[in-house]
C-alpha positions as CSV (number, residue, x, y, z in Angstrom):
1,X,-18.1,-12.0,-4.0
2,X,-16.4,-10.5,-7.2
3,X,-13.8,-8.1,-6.9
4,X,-15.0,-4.4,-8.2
5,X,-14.4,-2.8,-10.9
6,X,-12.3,0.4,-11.6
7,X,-15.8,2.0,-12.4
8,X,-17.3,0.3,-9.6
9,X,-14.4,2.1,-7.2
10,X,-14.4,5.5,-8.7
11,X,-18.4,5.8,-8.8
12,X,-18.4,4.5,-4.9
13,X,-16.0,7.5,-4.2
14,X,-18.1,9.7,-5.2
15,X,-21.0,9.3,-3.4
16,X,-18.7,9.4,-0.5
17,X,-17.3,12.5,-0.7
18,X,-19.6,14.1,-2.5
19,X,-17.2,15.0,-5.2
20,X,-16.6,14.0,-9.1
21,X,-13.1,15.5,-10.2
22,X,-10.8,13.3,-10.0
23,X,-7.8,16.0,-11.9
24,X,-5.6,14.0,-14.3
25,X,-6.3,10.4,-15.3
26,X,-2.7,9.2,-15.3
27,X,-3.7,7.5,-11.6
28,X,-5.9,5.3,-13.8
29,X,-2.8,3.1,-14.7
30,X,-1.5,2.0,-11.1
31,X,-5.6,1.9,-10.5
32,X,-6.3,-0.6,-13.1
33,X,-3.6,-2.7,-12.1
34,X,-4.6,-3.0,-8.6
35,X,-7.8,-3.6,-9.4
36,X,-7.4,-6.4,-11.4
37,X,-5.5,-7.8,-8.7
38,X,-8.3,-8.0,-6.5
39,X,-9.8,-11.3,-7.9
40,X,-6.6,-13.1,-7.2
41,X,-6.8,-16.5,-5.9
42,X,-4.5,-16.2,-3.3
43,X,-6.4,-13.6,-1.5
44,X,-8.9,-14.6,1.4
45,X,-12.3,-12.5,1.0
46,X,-11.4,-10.7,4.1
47,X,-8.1,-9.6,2.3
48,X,-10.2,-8.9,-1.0
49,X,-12.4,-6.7,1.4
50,X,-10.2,-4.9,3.6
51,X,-7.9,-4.4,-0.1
52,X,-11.2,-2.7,-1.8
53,X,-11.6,-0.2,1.2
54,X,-8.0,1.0,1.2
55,X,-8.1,1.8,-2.2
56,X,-11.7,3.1,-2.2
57,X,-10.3,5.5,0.9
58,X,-7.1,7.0,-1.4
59,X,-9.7,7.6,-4.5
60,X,-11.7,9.7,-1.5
61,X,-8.7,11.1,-0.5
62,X,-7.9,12.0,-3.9
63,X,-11.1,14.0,-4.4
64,X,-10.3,16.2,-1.4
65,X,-7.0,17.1,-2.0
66,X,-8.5,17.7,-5.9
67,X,-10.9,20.2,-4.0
68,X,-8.9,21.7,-1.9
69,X,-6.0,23.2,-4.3
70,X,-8.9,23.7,-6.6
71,X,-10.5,26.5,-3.5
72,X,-6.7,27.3,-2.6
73,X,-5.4,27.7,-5.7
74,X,-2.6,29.9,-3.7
75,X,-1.3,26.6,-2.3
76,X,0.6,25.7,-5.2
77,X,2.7,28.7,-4.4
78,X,4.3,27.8,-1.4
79,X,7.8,27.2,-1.6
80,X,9.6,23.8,-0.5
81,X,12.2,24.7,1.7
82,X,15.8,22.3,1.8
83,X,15.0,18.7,1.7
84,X,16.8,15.9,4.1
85,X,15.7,12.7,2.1
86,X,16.8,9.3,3.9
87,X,16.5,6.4,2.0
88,X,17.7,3.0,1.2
89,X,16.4,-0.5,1.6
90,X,13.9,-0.9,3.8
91,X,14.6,-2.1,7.0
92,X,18.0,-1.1,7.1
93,X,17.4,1.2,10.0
94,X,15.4,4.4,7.8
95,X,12.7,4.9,10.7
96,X,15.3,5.0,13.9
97,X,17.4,7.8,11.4
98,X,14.3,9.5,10.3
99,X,13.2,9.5,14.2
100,X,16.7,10.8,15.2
101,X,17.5,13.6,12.7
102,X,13.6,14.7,12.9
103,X,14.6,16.1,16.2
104,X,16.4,18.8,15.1
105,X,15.0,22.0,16.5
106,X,14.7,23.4,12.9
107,X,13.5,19.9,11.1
108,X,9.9,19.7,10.2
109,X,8.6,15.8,9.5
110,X,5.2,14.9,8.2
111,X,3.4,13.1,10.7
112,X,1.6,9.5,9.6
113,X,-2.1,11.5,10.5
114,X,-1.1,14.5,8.1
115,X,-0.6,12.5,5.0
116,X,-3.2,10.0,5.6
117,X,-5.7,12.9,5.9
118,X,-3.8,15.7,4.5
119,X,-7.2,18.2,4.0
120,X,-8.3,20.7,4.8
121,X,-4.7,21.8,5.6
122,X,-3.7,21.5,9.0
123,X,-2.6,24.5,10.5
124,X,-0.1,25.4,13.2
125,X,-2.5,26.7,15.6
126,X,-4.2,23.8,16.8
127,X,-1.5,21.0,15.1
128,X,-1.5,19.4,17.8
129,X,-5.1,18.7,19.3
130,X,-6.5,18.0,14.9
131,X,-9.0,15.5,15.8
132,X,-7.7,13.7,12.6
133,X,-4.8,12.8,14.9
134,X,-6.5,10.7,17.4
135,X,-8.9,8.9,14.9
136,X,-5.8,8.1,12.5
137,X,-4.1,6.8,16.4
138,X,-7.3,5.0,17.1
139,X,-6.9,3.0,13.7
140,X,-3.0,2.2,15.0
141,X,-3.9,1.5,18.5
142,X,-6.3,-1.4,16.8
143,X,-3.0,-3.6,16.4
144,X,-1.1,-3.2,19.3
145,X,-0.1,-6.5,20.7
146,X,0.2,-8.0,17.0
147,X,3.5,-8.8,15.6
148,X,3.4,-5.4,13.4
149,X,4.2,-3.6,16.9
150,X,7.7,-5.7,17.2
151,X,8.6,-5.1,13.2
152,X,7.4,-1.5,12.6
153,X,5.1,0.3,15.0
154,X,4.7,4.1,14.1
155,X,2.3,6.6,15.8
156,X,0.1,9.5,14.6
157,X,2.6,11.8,15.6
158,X,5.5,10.6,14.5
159,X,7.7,10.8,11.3
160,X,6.0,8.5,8.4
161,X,7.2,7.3,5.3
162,X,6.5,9.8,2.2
163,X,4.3,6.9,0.4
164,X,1.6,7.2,2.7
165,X,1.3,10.6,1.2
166,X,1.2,9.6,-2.3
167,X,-2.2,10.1,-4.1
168,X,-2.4,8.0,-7.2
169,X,-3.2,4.5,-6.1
170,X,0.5,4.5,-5.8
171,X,1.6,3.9,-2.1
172,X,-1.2,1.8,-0.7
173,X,-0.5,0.9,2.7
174,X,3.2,2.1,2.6
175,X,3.3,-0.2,-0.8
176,X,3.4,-3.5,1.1
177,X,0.3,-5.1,-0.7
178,X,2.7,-5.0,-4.0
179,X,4.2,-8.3,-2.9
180,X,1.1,-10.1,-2.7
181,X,-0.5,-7.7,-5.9
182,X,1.9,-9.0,-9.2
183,X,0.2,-6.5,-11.5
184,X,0.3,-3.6,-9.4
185,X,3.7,-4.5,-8.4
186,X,5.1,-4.7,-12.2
187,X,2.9,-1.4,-13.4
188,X,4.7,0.4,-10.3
189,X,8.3,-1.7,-10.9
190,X,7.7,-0.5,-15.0
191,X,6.3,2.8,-14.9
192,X,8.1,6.6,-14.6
193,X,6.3,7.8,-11.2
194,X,6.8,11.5,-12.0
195,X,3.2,12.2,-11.9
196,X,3.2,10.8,-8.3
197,X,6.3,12.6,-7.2
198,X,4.6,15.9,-8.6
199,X,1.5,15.7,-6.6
200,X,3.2,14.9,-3.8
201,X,4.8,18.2,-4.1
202,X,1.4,19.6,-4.2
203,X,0.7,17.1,-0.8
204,X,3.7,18.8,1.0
205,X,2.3,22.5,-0.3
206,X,-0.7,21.7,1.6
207,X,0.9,20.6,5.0
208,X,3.3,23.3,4.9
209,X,1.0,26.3,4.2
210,X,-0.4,27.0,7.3
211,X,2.5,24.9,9.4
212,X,5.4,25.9,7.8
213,X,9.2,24.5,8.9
214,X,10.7,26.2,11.4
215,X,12.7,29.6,10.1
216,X,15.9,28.6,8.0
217,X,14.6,25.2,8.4
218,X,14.3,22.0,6.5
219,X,12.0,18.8,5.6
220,X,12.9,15.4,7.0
221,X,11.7,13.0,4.6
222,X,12.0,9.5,4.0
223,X,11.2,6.5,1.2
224,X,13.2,3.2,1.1
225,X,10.1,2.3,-0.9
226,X,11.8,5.4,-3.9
227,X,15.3,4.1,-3.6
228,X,14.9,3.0,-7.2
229,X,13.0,6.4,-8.2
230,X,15.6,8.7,-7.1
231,X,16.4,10.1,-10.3
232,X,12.8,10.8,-11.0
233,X,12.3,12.2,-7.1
234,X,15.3,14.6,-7.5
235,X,14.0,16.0,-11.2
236,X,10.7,17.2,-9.2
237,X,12.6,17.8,-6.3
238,X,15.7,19.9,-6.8
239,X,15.8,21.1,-2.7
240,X,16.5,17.5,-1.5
241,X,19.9,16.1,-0.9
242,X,20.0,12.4,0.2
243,X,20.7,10.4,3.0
244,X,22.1,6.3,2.3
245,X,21.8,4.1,5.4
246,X,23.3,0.7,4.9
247,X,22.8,-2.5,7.0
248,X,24.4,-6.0,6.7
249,X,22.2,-6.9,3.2
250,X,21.7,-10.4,5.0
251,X,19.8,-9.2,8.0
252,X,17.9,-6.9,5.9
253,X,16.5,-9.4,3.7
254,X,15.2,-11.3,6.2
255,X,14.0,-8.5,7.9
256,X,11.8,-7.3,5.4
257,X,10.5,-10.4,4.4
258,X,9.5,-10.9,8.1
259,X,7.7,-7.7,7.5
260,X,5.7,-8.3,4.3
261,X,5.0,-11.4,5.9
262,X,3.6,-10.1,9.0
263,X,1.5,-7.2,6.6
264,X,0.2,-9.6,4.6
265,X,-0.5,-12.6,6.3
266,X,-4.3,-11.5,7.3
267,X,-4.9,-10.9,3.4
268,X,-3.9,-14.5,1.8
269,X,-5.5,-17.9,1.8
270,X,-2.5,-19.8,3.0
271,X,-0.1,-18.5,5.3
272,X,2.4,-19.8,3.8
273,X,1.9,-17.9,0.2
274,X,4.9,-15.6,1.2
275,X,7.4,-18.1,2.3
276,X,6.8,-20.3,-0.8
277,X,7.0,-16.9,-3.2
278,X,10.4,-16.7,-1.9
279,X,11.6,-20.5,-2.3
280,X,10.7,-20.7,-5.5
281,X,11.6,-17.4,-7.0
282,X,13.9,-15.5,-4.9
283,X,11.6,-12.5,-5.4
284,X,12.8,-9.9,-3.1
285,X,16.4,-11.1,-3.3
286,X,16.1,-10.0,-7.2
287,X,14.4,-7.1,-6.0
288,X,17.5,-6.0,-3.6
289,X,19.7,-6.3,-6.2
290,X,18.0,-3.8,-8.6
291,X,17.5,-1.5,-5.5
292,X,21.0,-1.7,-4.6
293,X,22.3,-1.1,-8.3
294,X,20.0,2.2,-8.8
295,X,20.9,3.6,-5.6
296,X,24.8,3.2,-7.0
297,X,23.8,4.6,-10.0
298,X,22.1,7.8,-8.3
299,X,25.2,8.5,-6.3
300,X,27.5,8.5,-9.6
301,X,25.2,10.6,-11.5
302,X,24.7,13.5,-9.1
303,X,28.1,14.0,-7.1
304,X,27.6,15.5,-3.7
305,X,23.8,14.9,-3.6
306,X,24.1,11.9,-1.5
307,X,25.8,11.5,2.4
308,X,26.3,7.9,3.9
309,X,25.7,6.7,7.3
310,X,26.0,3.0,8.4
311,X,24.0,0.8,10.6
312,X,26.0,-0.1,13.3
313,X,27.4,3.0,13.4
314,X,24.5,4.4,14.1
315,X,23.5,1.9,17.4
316,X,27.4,2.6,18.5
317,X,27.4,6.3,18.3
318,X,24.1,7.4,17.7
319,X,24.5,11.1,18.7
320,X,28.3,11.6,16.4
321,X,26.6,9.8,13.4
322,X,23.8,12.1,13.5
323,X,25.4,15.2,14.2
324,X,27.7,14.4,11.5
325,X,25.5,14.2,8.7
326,X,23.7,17.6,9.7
327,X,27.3,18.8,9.2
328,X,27.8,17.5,6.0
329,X,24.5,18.8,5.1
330,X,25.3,22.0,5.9
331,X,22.1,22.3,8.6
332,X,22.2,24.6,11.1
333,X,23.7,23.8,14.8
334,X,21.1,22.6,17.3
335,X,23.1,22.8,20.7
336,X,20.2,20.4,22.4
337,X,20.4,17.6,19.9
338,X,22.4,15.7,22.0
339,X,20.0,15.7,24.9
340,X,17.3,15.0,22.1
341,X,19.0,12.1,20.5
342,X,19.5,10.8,24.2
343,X,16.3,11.2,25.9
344,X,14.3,9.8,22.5
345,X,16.7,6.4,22.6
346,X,16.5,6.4,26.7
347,X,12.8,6.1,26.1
348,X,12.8,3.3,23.4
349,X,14.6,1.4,26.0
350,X,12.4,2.1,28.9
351,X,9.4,0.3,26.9
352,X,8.0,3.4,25.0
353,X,8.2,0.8,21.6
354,X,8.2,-3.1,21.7
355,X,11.3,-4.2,21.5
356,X,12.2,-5.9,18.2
357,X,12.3,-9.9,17.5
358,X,16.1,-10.7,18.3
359,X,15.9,-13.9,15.6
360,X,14.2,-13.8,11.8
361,X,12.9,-16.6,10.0
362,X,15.4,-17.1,6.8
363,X,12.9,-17.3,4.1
364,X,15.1,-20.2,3.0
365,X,17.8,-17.6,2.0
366,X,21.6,-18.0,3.0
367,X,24.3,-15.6,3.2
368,X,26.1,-17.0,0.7
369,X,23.1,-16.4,-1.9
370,X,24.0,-12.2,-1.6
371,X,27.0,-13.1,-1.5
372,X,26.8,-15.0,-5.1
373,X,24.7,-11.9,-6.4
374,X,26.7,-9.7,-8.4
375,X,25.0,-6.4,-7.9
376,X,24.9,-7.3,-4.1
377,X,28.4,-7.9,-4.1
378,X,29.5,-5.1,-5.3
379,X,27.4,-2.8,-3.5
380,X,29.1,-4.5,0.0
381,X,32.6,-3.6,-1.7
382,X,31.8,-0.4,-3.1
383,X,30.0,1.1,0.7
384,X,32.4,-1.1,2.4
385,X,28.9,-2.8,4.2
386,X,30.2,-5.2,7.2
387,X,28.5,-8.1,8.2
388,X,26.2,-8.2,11.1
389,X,27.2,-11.0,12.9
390,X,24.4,-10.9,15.5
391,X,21.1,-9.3,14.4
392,X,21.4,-5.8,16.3
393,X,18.6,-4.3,17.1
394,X,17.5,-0.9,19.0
């Protein structure tokens, strides 16, 4: 069955919701580019399937949140309050941070259901019993027992990742299809996402509206997926200051291409389509690197913008490392953070998440390749980055 085409999507989205304006056409670009990935060989048809719904959901999505500041025009004046913004590469340890310094009595974190179905707004009232909560957990619960709940297992009530919030055909499933989508992966890699990041102002308008951050409070946010768009973030964003986490760049490598791997595998002919990707062209070694250099680069252009927080650090001394950055961020005290910090972990531990795979696969990749990478190597001088002998996990 042939893939659709961008015409094919849009019209389809409209008979769903019932809706026709779309707002700007600038989402047309990362559109087109994933849609003309969608007759790619190396897809299965169930991948080509499942692929076409996600995208056909965000262009519904789209028209909603189009509606709704269209009938709330008063949205658009709400004000962003301070911004926490953690990033780095992923898999360096972003979701336990995010987790941790969400539980700051005066922190405010958007949930995964809230960005995935961001309208009508939610509201404070009845946050916590939105229906949209338990169908977006119903949709989660669907892969429990699959290796996604040993990688990266997040709830409809907990902290999410900012690019589920995006809507341009931008963060598609938390951008993971990219790897396995070459010409949605290059418009995104070539492209200035300010549109995105401006709309996703609008997204955060609508969430905070009715259920505002707690007084004198502050957004938890968090995109290792942005770490090479923080200049154009920041521009739209001047409320957020920065968060760095770094990890061993070794163990995060083969972390995340575990992860894509595990992601993707149900959308490819041949298992081993991911593996092979790597062996032959090193892809998301290169793509570290670049990561690695812009993040750098952000940190010397905007002095006292960014605070740095280490991996291992953070499994040895959870509850200082945290505490520490909320000082250098000049947040407010919260006297129970330690309890929080310590119940939340004493949980994890109890069984409340799978507990992680304690050995990767290598993806063919050896230390001594990051080593031999000059960008790599100099961001393990420059952050002073130790190596993880054993792969720690949670």
């Amino acid at each position: 069955m042939p893939a659709p085409s961008t015409e094919v999507l849009l019209q389809k989205a409209r008979e769903v919701s019932g809706l026709s304006d779309f707002g700007d056409d600038w989402f047309m670009g990362p559109l087109a580019a994933y849609a003309s990935d969608l007759d790619s060989p190396h897809l299965s048809e169930a991948g080509t399937a499942f692929l076409t719904r996600l995208v056909q959901n965000d262009l519904v999505r789209r028209l909603r949140i189009i509606n709704c500041l269209k009938q709330n025009p008063e949205i658009e004046d709400t004000p962003i309050p301070p911004i926490v913004y953690i990033t780095g590469h992923e898999r360096s340890g972003t979701t336990l941070l995010h987790n941790l310094m969400s539980l700051h009595g005066q922190a405010r974190f958007l949930s995964r259901w809230e960005l995935m179905a961001p309208t009508p707004p939610p509201e404070a009232a009845n946050f916590a019993t939105d229906g949209r909560q338990a169908k977006v957990q119903k949709s989660v619960d669907a892969l429990r027992g699959s290796d996604l709940e040993y990688m990266h297992w997040v709830n409809a009530d907990e902290p999410e990742e900012c690019v589920w919030g995006f809507m341009d055909c931008t963060g598609l499933l938390g951008m993971a299809p990219g790897m396995i989508l070459p010409n949605w992966y290059e418009w995104l890699q070539s492209n200035d996402l300010t549109p995105t990041f401006v709309n996703y102002r609008k997204i955060i308008q609508i969430l905070t509206w009715k259920n505002p951050v707690p007084r004198d409070g502050f957004l938890v946010l968090k995109a290792p997926q942005m770490a090479t768009n923080l200049d154009a973030f920041s521009g739209v964003f001047p409320e957020a200051n920065f968060v760095y986490i770094h990890r061993d760049p070794y163990r995060v490598l083969n972390s995340f291409c575990t992860l894509i791997n595990i992601v993707n595998g149900p959308f490819l002919q041949d298992s081993g389509y991911m593996a092979k990707r790597e062996q032959q062209g090193s892809r998301s070694l290169e793509r570290m690197a670049i990561l690695f250099r812009h993040m750098e680069q952000f940190e010397v252009d905007h002095p006292g913008r960014v605070t740095n927080v280490h991996y291992q650090a953070l499994l040895d001394s959870p509850v200082a490392q945290v505490s520490g950055l909320f000082r250098q961020l000049n947040c407010p005290v919260d006297d129970e953070l330690e309890f929080k910090i310590e119940n939340f972990l004493s949980h994890q531990k109890a069984g409340g998440r799978a507990r992680p795979r304690d050995e990767l696969d290598d993806f063919g990749y050896r230390r001594q390749d990051l080593l031999g990478n000059p960008p790599i190597a100099h961001y393990l001088l420059h952050y002073g980055v130790g190596e993880e002998i054993t792969r720690r996990v949670r």
